[in-house]
N, CA, C and O atoms as a CHARMM CRD file, in Angstrom:
* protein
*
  344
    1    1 UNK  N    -64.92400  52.99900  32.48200 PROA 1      0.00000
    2    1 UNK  CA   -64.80300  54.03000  31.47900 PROA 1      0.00000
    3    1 UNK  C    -66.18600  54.58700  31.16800 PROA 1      0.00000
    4    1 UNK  O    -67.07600  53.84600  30.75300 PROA 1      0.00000
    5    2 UNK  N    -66.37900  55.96200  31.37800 PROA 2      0.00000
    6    2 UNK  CA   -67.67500  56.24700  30.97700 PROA 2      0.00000
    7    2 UNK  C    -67.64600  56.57500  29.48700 PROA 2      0.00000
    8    2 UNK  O    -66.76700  57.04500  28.76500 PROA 2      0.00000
    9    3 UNK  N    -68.69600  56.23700  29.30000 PROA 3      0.00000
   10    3 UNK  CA   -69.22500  56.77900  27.79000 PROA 3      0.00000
   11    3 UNK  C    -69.32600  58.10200  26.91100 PROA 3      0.00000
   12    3 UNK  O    -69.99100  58.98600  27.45100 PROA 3      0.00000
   13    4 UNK  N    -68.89300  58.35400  25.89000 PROA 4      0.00000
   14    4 UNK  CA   -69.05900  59.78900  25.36600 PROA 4      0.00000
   15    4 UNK  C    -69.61500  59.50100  24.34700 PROA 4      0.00000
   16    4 UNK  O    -69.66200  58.48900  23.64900 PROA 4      0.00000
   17    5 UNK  N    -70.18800  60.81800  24.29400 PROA 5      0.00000
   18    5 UNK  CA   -71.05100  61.19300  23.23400 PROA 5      0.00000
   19    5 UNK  C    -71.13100  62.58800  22.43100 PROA 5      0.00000
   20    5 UNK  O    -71.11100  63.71400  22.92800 PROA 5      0.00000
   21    6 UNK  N    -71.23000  62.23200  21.03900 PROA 6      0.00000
   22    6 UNK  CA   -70.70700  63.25300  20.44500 PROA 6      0.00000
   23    6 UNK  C    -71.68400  64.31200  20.06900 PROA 6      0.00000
   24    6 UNK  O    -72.67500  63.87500  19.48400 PROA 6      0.00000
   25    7 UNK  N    -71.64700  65.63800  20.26900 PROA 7      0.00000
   26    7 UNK  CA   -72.96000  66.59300  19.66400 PROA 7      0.00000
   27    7 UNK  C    -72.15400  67.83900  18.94300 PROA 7      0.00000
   28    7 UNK  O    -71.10400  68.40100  19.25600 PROA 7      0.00000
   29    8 UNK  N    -72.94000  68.01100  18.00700 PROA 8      0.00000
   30    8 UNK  CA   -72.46800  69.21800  17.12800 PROA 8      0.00000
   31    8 UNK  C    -72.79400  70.55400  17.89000 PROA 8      0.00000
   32    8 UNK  O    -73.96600  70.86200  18.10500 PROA 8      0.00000
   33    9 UNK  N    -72.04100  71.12300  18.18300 PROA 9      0.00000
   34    9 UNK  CA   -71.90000  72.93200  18.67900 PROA 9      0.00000
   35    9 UNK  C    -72.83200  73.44600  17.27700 PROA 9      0.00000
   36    9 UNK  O    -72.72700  73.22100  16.07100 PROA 9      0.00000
   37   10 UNK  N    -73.58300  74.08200  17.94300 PROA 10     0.00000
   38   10 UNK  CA   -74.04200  75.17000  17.07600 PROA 10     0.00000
   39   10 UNK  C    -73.17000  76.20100  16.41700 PROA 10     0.00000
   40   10 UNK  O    -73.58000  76.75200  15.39500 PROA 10     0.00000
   41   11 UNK  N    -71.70600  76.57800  17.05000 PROA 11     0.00000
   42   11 UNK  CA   -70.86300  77.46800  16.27900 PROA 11     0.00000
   43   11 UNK  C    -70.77200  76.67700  14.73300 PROA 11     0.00000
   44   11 UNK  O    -71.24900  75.56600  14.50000 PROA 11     0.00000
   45   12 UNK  N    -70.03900  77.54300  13.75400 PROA 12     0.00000
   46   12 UNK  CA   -69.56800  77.60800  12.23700 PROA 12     0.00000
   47   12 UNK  C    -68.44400  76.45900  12.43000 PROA 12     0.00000
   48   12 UNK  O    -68.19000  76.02000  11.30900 PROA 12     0.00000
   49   13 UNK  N    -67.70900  75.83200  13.37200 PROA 13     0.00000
   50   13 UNK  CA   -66.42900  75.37400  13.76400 PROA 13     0.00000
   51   13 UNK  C    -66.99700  73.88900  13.06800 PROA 13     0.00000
   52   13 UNK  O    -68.14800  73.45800  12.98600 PROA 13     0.00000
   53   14 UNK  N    -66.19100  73.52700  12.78300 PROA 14     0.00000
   54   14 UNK  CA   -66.21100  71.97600  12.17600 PROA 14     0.00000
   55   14 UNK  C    -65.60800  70.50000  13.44000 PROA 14     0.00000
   56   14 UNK  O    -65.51200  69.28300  13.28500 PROA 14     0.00000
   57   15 UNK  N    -65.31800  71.44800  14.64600 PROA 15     0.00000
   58   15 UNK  CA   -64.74300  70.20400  15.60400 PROA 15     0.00000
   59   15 UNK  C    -65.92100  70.33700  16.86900 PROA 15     0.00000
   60   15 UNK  O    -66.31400  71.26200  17.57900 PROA 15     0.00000
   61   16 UNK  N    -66.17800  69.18700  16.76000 PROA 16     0.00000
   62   16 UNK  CA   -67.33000  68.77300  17.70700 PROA 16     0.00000
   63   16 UNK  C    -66.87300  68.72100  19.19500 PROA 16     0.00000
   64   16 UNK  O    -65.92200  68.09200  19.65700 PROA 16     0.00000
   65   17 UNK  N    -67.59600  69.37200  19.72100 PROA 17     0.00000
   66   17 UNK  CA   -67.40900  69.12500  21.53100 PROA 17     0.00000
   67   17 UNK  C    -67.89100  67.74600  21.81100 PROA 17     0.00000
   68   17 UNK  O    -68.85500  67.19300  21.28100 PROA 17     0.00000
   69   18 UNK  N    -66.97600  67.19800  22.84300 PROA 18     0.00000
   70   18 UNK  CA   -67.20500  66.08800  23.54100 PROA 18     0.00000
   71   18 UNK  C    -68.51100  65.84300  24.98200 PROA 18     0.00000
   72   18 UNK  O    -67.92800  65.86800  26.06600 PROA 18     0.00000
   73   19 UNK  N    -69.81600  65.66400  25.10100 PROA 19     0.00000
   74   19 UNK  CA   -70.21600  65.58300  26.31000 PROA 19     0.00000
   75   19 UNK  C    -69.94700  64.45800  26.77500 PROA 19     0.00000
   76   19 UNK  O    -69.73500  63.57000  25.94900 PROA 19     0.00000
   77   20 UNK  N    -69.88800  64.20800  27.85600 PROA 20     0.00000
   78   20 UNK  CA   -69.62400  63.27200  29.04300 PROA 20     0.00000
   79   20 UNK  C    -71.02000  63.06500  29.52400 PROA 20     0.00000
   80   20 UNK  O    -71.90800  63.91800  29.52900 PROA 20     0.00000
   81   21 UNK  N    -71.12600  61.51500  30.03000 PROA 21     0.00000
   82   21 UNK  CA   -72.33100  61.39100  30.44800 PROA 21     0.00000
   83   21 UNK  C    -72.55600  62.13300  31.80100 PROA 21     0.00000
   84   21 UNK  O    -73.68200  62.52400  32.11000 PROA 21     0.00000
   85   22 UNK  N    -71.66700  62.28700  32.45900 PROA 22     0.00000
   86   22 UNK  CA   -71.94000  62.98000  34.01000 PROA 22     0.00000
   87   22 UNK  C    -72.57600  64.42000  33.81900 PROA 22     0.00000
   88   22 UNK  O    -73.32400  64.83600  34.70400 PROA 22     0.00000
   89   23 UNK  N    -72.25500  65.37500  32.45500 PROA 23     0.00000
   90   23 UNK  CA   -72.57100  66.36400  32.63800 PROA 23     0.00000
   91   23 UNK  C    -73.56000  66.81200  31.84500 PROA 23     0.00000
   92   23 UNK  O    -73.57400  66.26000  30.74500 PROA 23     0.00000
   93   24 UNK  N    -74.43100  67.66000  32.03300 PROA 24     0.00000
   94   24 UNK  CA   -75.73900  68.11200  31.43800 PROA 24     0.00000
   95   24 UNK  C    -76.12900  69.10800  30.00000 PROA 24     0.00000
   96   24 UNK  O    -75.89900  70.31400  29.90500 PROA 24     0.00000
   97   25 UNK  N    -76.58700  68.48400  29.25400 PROA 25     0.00000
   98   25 UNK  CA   -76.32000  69.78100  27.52200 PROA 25     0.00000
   99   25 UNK  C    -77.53200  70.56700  27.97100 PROA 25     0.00000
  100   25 UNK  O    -78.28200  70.92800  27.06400 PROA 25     0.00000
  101   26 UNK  N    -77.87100  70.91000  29.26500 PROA 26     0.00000
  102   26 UNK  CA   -79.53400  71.55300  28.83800 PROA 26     0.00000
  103   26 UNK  C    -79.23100  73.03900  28.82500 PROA 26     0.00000
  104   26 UNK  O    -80.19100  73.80900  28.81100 PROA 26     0.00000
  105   27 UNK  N    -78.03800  73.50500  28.82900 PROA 27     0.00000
  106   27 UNK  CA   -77.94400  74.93000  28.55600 PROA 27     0.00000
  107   27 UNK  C    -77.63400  74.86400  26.90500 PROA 27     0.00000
  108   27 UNK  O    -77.73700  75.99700  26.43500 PROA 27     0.00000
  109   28 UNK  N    -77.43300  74.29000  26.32600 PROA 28     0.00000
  110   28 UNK  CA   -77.20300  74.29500  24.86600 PROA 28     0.00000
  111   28 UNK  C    -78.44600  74.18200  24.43200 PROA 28     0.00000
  112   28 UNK  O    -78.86800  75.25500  23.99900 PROA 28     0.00000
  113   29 UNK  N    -79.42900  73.04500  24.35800 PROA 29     0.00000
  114   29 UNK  CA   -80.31000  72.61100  23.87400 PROA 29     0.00000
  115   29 UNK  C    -82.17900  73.08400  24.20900 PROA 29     0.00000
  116   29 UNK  O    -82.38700  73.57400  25.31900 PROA 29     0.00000
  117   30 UNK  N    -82.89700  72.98600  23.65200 PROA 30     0.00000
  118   30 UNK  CA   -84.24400  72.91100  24.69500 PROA 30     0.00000
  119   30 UNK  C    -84.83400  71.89100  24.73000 PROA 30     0.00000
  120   30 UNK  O    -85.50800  71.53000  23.76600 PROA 30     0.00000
  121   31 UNK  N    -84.73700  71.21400  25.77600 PROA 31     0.00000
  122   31 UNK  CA   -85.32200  70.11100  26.13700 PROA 31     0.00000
  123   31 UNK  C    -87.17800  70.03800  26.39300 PROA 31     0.00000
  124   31 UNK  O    -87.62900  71.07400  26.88100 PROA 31     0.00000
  125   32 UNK  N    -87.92300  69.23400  26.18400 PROA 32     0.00000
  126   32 UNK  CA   -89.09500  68.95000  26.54500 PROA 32     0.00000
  127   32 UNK  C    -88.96200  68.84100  28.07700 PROA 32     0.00000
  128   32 UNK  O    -88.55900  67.79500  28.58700 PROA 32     0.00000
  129   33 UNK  N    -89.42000  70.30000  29.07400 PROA 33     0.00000
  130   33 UNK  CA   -90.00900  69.82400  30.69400 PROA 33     0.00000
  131   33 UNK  C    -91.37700  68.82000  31.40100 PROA 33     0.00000
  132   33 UNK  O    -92.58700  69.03100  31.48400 PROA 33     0.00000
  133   34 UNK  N    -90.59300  67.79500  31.78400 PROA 34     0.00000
  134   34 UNK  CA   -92.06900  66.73000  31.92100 PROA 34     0.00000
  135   34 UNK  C    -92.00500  67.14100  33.30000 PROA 34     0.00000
  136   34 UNK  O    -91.25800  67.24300  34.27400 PROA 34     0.00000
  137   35 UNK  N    -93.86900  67.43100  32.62600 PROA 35     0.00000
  138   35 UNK  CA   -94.44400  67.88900  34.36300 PROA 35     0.00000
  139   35 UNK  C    -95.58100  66.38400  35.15700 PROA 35     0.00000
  140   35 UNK  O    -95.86200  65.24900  34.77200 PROA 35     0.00000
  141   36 UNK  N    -95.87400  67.08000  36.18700 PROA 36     0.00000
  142   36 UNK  CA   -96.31200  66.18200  37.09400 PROA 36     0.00000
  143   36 UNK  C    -97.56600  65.29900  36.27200 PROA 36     0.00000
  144   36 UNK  O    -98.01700  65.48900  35.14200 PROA 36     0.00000
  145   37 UNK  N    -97.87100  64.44500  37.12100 PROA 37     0.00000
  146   37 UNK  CA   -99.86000  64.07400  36.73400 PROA 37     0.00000
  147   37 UNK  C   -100.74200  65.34500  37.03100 PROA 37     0.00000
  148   37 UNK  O   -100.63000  66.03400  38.04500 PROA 37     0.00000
  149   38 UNK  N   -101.78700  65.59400  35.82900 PROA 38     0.00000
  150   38 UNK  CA  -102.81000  66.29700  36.51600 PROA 38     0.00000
  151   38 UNK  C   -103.68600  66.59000  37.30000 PROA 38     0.00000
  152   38 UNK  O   -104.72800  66.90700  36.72700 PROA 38     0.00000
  153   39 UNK  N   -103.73300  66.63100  38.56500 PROA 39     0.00000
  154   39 UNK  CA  -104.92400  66.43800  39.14700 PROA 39     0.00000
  155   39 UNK  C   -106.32300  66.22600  39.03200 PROA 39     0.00000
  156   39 UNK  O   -106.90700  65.37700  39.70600 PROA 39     0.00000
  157   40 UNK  N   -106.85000  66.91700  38.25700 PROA 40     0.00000
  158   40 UNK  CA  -108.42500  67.28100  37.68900 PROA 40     0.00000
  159   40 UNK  C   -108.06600  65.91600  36.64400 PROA 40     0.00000
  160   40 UNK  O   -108.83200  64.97500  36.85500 PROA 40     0.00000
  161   41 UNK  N   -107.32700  65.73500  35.87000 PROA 41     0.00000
  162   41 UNK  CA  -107.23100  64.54000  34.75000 PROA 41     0.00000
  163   41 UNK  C   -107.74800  63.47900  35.76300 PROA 41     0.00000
  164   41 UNK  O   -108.90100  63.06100  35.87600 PROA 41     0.00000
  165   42 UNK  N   -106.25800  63.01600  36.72300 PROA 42     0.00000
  166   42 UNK  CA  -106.57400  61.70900  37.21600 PROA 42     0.00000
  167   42 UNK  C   -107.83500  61.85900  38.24000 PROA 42     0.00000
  168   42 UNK  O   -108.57100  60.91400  38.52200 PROA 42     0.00000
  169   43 UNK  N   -107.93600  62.77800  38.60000 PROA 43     0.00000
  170   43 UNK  CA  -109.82900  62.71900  39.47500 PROA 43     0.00000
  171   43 UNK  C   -110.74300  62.35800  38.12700 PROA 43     0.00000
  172   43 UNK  O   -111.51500  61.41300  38.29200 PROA 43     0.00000
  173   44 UNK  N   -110.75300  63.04900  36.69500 PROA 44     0.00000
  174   44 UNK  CA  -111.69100  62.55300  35.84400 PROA 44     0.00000
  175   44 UNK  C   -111.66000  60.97400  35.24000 PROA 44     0.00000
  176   44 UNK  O   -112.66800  60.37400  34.86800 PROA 44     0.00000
  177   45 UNK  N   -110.33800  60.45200  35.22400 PROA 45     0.00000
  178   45 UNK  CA  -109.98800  59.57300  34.72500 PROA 45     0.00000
  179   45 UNK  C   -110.77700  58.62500  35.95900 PROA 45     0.00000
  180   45 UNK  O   -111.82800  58.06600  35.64500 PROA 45     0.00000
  181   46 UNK  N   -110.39400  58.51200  36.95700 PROA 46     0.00000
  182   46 UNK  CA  -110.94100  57.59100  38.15500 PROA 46     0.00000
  183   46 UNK  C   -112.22800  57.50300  38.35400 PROA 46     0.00000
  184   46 UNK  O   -112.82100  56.45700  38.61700 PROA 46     0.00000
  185   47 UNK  N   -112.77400  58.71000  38.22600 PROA 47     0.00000
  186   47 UNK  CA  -114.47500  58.75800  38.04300 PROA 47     0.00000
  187   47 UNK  C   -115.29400  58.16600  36.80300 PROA 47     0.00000
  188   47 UNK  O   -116.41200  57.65700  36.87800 PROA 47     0.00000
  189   48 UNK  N   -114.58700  58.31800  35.73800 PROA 48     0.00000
  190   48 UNK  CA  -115.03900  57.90000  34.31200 PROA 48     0.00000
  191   48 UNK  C   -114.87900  56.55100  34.86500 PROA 48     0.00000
  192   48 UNK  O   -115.96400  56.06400  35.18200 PROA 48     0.00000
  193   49 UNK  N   -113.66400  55.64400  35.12500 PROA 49     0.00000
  194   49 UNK  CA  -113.16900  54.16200  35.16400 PROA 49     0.00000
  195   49 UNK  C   -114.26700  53.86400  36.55500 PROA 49     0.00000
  196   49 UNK  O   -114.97000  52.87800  36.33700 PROA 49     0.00000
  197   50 UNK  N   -114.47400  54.38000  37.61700 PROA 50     0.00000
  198   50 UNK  CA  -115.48800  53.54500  38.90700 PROA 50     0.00000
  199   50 UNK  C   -117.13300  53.65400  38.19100 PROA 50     0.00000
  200   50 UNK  O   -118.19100  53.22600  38.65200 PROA 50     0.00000
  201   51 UNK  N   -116.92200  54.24400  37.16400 PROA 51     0.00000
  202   51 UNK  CA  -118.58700  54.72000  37.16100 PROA 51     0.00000
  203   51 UNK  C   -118.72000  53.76100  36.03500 PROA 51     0.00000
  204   51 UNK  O   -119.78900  53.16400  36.16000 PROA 51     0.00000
  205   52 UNK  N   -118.21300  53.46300  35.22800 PROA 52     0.00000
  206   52 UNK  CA  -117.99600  52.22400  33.76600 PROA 52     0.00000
  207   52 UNK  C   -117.84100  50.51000  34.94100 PROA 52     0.00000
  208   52 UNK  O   -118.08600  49.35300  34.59800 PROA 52     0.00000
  209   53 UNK  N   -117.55300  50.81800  35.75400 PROA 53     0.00000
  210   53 UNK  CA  -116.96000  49.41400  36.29900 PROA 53     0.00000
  211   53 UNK  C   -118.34800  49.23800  37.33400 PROA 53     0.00000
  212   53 UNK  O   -119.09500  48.26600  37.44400 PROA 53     0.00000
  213   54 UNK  N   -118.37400  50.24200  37.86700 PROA 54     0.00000
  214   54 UNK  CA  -119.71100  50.50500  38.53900 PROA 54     0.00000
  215   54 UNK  C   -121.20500  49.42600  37.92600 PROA 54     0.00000
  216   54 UNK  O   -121.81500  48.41500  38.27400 PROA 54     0.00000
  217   55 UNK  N   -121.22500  50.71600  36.54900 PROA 55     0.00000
  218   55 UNK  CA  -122.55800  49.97500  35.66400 PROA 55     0.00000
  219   55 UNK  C   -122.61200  49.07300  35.42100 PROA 55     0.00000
  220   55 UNK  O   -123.67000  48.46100  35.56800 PROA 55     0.00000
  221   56 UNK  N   -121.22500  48.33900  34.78500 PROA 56     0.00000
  222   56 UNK  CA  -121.25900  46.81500  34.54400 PROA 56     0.00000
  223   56 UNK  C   -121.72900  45.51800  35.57100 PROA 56     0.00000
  224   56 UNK  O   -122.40100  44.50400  35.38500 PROA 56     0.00000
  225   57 UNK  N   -120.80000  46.27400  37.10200 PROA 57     0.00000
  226   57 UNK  CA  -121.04600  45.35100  37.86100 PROA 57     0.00000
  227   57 UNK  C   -122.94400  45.31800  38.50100 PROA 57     0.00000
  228   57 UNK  O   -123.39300  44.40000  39.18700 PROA 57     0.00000
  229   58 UNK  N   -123.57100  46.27100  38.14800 PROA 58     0.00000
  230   58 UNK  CA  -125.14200  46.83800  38.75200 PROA 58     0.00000
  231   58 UNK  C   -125.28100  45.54900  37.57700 PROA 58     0.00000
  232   58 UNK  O   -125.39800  44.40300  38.01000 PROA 58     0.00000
  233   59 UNK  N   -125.26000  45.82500  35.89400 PROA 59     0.00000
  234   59 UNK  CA  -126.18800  45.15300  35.44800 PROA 59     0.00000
  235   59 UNK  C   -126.26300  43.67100  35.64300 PROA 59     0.00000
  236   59 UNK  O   -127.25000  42.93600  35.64000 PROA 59     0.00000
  237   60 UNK  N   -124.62500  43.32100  35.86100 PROA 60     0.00000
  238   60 UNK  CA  -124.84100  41.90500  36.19600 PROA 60     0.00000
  239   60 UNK  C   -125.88100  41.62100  37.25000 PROA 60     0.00000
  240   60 UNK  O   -126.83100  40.87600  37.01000 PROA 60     0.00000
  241   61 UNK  N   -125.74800  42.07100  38.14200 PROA 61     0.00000
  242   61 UNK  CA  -126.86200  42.19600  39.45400 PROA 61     0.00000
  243   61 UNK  C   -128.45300  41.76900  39.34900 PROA 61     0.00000
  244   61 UNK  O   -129.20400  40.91900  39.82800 PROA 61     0.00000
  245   62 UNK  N   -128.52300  43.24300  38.12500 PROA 62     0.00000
  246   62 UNK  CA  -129.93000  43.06600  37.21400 PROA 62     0.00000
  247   62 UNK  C   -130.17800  41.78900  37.08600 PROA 62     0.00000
  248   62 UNK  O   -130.95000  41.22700  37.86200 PROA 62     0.00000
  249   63 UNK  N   -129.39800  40.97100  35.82200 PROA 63     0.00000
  250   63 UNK  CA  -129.34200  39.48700  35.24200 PROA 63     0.00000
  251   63 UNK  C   -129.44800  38.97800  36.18100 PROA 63     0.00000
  252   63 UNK  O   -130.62500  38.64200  36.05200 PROA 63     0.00000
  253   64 UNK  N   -129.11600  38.54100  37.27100 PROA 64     0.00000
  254   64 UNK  CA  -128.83100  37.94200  38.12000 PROA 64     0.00000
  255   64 UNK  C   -129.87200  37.95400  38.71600 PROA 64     0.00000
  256   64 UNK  O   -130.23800  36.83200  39.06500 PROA 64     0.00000
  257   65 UNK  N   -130.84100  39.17300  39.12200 PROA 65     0.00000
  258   65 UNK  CA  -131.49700  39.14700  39.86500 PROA 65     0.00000
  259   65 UNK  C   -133.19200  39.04000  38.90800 PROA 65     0.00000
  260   65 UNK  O   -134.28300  38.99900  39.47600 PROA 65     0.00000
  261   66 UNK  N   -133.03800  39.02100  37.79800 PROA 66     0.00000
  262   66 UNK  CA  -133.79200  38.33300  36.67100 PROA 66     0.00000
  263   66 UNK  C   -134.31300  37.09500  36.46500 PROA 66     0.00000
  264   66 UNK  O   -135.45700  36.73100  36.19300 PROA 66     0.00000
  265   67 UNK  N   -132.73600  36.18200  36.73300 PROA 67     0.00000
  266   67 UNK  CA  -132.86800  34.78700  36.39200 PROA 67     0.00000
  267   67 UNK  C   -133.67300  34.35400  37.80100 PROA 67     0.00000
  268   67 UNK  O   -134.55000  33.49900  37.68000 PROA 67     0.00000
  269   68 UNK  N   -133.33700  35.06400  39.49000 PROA 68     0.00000
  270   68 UNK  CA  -133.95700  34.41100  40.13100 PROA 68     0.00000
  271   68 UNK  C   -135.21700  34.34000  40.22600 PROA 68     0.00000
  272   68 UNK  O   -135.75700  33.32100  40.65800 PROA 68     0.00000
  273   69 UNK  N   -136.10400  35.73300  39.72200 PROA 69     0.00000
  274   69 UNK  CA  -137.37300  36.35800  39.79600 PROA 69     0.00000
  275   69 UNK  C   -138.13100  35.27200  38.90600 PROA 69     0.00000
  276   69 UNK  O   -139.14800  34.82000  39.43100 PROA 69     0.00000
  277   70 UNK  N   -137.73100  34.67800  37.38100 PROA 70     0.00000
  278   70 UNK  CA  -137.81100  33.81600  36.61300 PROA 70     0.00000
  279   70 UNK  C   -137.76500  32.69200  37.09800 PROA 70     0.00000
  280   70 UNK  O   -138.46000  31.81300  36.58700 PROA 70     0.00000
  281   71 UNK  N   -137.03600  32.43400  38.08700 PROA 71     0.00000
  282   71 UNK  CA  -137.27500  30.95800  38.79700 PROA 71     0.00000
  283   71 UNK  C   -138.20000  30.91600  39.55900 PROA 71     0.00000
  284   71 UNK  O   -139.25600  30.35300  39.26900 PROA 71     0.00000
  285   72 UNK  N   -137.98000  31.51000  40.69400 PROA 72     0.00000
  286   72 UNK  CA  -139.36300  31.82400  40.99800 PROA 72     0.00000
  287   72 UNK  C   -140.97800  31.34700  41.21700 PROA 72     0.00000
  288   72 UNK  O   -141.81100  30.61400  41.75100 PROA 72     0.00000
  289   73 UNK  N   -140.57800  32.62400  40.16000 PROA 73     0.00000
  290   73 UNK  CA  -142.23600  32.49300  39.35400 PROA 73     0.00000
  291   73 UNK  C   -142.65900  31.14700  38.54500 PROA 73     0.00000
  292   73 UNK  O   -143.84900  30.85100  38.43300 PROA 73     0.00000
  293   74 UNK  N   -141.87400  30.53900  38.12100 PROA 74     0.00000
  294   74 UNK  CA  -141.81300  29.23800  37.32000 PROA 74     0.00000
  295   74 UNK  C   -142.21400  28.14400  38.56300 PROA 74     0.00000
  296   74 UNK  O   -142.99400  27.20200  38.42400 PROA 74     0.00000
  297   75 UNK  N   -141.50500  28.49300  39.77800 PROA 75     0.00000
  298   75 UNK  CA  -142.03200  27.39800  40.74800 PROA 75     0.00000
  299   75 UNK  C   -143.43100  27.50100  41.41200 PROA 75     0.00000
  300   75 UNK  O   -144.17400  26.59400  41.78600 PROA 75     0.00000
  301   76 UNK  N   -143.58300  28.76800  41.45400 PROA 76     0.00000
  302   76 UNK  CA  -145.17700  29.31900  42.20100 PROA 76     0.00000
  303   76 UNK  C   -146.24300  28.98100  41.02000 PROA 76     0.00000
  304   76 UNK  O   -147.46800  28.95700  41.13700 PROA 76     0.00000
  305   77 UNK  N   -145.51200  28.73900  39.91200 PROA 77     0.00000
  306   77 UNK  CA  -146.59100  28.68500  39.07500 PROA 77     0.00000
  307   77 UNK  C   -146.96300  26.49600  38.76700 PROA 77     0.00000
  308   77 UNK  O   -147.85100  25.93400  38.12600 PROA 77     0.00000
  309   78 UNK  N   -146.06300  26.06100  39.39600 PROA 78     0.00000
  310   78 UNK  CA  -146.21700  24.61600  39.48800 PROA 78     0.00000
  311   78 UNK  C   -145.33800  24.12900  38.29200 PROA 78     0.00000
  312   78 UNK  O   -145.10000  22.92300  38.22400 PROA 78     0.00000
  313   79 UNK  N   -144.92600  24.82900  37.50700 PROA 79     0.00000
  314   79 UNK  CA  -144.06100  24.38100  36.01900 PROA 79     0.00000
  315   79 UNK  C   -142.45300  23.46700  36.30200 PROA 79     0.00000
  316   79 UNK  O   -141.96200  22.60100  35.57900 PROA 79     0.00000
  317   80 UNK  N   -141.97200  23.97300  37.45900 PROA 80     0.00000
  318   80 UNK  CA  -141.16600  23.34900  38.15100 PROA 80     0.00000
  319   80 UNK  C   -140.66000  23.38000  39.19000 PROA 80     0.00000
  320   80 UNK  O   -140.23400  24.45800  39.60300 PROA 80     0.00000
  321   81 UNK  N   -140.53100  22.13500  40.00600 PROA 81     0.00000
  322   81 UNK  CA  -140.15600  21.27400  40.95900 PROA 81     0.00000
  323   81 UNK  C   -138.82900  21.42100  41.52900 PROA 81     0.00000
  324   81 UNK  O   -138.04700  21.45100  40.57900 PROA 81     0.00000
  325   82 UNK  N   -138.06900  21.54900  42.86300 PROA 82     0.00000
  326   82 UNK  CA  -136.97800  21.27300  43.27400 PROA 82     0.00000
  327   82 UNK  C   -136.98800  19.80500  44.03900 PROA 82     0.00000
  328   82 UNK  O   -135.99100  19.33200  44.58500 PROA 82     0.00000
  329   83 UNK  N   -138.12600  19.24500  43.99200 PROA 83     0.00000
  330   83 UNK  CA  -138.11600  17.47400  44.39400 PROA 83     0.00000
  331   83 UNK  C   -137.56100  16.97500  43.71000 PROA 83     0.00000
  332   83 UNK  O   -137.52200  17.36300  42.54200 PROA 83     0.00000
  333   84 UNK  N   -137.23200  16.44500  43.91800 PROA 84     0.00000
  334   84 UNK  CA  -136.21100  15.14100  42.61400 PROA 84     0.00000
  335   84 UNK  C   -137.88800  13.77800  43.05900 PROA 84     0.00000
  336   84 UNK  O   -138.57100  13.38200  44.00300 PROA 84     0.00000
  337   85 UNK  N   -137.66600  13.57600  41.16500 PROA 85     0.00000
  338   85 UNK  CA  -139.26400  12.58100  41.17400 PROA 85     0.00000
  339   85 UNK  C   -138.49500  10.97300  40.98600 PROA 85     0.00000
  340   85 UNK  O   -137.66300  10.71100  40.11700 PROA 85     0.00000
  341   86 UNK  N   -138.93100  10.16900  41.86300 PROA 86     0.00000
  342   86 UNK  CA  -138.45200   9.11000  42.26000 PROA 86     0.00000
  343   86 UNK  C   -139.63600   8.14600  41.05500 PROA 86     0.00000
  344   86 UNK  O   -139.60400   6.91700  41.00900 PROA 86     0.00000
């Protein structure tokens, strides 16, 4: 059994038309037309998101490439050892 559903006619008439789910009210009504994705959006959207994901992943790099420069220099400078002292 399909389902009905009841909508008020815009006429003065007090008896409501019946729609059926099979059939379509969009000549009665105005519906909201959903359109596609934007192009230019999702190209800005993708560029904004690689270039944010981008920086984050560079600065880790930075840090990273900080802590080794810091080691390093800490060993050239005699302060510490990778011998293990017996």
């Amino acid at each position: 059994m399909k389902p009905q559903f009841r909508i008020r006619s815009r006429s003065l008439s007090s008896q409501p038309f019946v729609l059926r789910s099979s059939e379509m009210a969009g000549h009665k009504f105005a519906h909201a037309t959903l359109k596609g994705p934007s192009v230019v959006k999702e190209i800005l959207y993708g560029s904004v998101l690689v270039l944010a994901c981008g920086s984050l992943w560079k600065m880790h790099h930075w840090n990273e490439q900080r802590k080794v420069r810091a080691f390093y220099d800490l060993l050239e400078k005699g302060e510490i050892s990778v011998v293990v002292e017996e």
